[in-house]
DOLUM-606139 format. One record per residue: residue number from 0; residue in one letter; x, y, z of N, C-alpha, C in turn. Coordinates in steps of 0.02 Angstrom, whole numbers, plus 32768, in hexadecimal, padded with zeros to 4 digits. Atoms other than C-alpha are relative to their C-alpha. Last residue first. Layout:
<rs>
R  NUM  A  X  Y  Z  X  Y  Z  X  Y  Z
...
</rs>
This chain:
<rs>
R  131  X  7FC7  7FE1  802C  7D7A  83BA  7CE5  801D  8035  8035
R  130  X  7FDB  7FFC  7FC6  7D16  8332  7D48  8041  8031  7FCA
R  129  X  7FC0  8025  8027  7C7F  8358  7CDF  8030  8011  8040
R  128  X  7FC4  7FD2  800E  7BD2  838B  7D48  8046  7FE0  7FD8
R  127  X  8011  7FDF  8032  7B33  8345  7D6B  802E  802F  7FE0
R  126  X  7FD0  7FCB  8010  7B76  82A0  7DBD  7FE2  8032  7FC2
R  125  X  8032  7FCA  7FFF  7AF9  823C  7E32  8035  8023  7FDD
R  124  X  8000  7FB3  7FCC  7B5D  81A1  7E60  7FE5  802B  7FC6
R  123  X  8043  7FDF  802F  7B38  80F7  7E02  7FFA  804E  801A
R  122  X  7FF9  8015  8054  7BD0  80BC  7E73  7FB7  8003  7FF5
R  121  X  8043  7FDE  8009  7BFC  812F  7F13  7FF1  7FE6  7FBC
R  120  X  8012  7FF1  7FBA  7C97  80E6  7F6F  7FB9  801F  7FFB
R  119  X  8001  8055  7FCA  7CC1  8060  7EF0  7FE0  8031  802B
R  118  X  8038  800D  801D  7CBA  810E  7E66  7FF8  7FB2  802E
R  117  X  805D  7FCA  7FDF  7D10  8180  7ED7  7FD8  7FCD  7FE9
R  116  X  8006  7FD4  8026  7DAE  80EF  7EE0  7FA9  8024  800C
R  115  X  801A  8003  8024  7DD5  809E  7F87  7FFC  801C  7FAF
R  114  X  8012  7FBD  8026  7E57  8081  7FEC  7FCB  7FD6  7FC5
R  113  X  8032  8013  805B  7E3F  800C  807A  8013  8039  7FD8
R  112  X  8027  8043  7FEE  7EA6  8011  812E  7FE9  7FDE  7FBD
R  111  X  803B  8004  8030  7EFC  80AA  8139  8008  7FA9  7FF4
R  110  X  7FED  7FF3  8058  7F57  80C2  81D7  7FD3  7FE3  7FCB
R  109  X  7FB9  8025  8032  7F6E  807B  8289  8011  8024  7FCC
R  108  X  7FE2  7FE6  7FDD  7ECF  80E4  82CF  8034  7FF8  8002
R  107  X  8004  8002  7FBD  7E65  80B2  8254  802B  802B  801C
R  106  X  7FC6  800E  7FBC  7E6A  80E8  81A3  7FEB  7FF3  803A
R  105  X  8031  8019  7FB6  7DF4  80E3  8105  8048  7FE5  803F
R  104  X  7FCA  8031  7FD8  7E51  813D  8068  7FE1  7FED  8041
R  103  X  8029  7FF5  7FB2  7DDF  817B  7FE5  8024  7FBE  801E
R  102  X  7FEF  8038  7FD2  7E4A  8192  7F41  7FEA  8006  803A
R  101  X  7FE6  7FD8  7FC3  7E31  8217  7EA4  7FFE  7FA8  8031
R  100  X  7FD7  801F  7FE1  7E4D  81D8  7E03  8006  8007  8044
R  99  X  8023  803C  8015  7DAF  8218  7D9C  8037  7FD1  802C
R  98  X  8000  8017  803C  7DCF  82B8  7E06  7FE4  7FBC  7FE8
R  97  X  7FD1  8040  800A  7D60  82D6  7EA5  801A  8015  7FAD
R  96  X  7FB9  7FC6  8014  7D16  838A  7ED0  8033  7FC6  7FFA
R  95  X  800F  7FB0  8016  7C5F  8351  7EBD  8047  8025  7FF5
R  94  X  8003  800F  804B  7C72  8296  7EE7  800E  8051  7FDB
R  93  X  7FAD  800E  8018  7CC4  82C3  7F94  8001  8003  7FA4
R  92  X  7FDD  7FDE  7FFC  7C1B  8325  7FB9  8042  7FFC  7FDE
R  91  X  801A  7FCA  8034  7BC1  829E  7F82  8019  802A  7FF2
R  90  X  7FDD  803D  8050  7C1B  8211  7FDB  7FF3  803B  7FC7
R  89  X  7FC1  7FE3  8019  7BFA  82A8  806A  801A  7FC3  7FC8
R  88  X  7FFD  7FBB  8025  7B4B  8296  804C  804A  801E  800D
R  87  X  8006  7FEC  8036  7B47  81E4  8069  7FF3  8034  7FDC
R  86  X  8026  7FFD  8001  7BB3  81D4  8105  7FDC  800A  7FB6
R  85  X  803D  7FD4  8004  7C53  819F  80EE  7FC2  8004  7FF5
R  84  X  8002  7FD9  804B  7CB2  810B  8116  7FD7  8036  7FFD
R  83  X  802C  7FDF  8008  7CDA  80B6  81C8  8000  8013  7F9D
R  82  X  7FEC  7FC3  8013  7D5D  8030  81F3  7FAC  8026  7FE2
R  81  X  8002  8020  8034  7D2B  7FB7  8270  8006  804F  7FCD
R  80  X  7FFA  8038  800C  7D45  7FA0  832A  8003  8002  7FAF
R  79  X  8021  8036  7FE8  7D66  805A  8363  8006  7FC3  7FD9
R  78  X  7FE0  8050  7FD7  7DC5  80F5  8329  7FD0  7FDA  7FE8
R  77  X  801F  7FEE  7FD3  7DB3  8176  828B  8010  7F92  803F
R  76  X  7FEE  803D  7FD1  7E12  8193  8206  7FDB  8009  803C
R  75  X  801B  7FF7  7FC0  7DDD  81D8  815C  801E  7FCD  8034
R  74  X  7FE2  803B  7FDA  7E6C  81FB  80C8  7FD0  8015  8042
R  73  X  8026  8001  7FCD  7E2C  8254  802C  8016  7FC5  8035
R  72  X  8020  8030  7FDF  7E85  8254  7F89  7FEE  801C  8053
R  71  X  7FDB  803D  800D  7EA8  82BF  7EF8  7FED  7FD0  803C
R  70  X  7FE9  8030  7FE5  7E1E  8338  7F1B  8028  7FC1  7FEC
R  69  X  7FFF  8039  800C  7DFA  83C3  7EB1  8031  7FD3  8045
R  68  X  803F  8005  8029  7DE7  8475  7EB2  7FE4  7FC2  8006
R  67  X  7FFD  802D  8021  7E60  84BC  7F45  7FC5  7FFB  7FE8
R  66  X  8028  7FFF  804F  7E3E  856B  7F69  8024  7FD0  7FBE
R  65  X  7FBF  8001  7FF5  7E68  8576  802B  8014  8007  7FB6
R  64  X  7FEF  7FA3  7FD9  7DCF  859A  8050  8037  7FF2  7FEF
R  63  X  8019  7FC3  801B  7D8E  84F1  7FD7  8019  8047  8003
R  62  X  7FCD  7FFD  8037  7E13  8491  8028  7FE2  8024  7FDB
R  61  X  7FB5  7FE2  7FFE  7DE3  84B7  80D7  801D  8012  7FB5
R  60  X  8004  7FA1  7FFC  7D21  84B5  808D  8057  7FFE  8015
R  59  X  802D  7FD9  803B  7D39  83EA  8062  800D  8057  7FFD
R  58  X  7FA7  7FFB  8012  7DB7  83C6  8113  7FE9  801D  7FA9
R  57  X  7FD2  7FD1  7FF3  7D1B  8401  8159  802E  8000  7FE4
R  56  X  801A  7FAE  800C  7C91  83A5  80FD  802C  8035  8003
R  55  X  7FF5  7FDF  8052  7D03  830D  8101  7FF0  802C  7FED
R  54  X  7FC3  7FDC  8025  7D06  8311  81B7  8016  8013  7FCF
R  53  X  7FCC  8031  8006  7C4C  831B  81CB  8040  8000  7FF6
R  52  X  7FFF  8011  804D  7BE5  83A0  8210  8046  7FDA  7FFA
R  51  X  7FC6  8024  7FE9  7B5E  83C1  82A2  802B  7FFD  7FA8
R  50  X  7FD5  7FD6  8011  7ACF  841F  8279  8038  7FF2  7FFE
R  49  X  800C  7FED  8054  7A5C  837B  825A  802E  803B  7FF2
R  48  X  7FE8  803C  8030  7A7F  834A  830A  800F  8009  7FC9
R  47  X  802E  802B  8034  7A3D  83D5  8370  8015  7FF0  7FD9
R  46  X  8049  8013  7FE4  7AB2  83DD  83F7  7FCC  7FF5  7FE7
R  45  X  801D  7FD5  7FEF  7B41  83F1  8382  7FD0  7FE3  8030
R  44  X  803B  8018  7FF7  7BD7  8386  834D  7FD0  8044  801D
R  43  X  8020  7FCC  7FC7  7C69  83BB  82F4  7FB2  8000  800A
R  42  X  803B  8003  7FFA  7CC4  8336  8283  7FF5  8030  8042
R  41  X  800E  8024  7FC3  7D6A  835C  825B  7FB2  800D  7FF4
R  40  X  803A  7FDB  7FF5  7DC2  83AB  81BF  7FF1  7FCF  8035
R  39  X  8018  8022  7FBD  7E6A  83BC  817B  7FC5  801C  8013
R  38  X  8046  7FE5  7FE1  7EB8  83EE  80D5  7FE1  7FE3  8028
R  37  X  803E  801A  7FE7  7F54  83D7  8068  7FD1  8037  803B
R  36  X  7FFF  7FE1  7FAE  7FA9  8423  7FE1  7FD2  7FC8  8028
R  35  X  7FD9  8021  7FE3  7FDD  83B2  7F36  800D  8015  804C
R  34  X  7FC3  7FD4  7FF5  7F9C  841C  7ED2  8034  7FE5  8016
R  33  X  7FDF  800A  802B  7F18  83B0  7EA9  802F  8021  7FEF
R  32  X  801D  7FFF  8038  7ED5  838D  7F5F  801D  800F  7FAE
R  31  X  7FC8  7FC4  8027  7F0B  8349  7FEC  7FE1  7FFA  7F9C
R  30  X  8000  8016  8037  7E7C  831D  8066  804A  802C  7FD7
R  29  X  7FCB  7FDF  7FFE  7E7E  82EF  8118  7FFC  7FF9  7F95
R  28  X  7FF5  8002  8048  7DE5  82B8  817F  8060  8034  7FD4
R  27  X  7FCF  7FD9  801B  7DDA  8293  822D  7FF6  7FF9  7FC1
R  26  X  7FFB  801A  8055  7D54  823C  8291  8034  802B  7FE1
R  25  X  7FCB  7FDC  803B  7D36  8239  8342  8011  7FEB  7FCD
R  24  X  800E  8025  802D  7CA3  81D6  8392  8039  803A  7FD3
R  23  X  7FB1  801E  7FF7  7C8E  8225  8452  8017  7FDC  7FAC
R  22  X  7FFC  8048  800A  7BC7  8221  8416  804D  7FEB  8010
R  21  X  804C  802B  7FF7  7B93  82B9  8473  800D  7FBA  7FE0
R  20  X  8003  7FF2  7FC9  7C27  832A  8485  7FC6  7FC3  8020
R  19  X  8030  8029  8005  7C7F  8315  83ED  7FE4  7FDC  8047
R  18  X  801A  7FE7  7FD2  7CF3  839E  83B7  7FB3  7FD5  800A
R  17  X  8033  8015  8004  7D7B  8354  8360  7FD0  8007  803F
R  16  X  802E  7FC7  8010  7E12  839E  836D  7FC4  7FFF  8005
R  15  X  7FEF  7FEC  7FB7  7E6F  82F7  837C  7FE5  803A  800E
R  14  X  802E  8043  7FE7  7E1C  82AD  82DD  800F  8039  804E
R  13  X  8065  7FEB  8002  7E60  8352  8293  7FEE  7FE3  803F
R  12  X  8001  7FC6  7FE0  7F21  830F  82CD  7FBF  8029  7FE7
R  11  X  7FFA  801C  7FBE  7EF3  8263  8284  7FF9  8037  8026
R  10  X  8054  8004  7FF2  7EB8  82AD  81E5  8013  7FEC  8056
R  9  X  8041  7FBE  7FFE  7F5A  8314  81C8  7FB3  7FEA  8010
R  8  X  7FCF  7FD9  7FA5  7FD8  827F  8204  7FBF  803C  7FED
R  7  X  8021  8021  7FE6  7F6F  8208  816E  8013  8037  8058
R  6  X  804F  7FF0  8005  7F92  827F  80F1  7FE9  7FEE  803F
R  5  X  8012  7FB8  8000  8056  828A  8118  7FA8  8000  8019
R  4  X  7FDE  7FF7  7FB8  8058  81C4  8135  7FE8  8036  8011
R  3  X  8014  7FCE  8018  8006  8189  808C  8003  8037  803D
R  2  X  8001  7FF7  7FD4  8077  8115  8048  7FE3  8048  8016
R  1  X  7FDE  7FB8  8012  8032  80B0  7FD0  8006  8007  8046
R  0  X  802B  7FC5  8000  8000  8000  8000  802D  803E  8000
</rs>
């Protein structure tokens, strides 16, 4: 497996950030995008549920504000017994600023675990846009 060390040190240090008061359930995200910068995001929980927002969302807008376009790959890590994947509106999200090569990396707390491609991680996905 590639090595994806850098990426994986920027989601970890999110994960640790992670403001999660109500389900304890930290998550990290870390994306580098086609520049070759990267970008960190954490999950931030709310009291009402639905305001709350995922790490990919965040580490998403970092690279947006920051005025990356595209996502080369995406590295989530989060603890416990089994590795996690994204929710289905951030698969959406990822789909939206993914290339045709981009890479969704699933980590524990060791290191990445599965890589995926966008189209394993969202297949028949919703695309109204070219990946240009």
């Amino acid at each position: 497996m590639k090595n994806y060390h850098q990426l994986f040190t920027f989601a970890a240090k999110a994960r640790g950030n992670a403001h999660v008061p109500y389900s304890h359930f930290a998550v990290g995200a870390a994306i580098e995008d086609e520049n070759g910068n990267f970008h960190a995001g954490c999950n931030v929980e709310n009291v009402s549920f639905p305001c709350g927002t995922c790490a990919e969302t965040g580490a998403i807008a970092a690279m947006t504000a920051a005025g990356g376009k595209k996502i080369r790959r995406i590295l989530i890590v989060a603890g416990g017994d089994r590795l996690i994947s994204p929710c289905g509106a951030c698969r959406q999200r990822i789909l939206e600023f993914s290339l045709p090569e981009t890479e969704v990396l699933l980590a524990d707390t060791e290191g990445v675990k599965k890589v995926l491609s966008v189209g394993e991680l969202l297949p028949g996905a919703f695309k109204e846009f070219s990946h240009d």
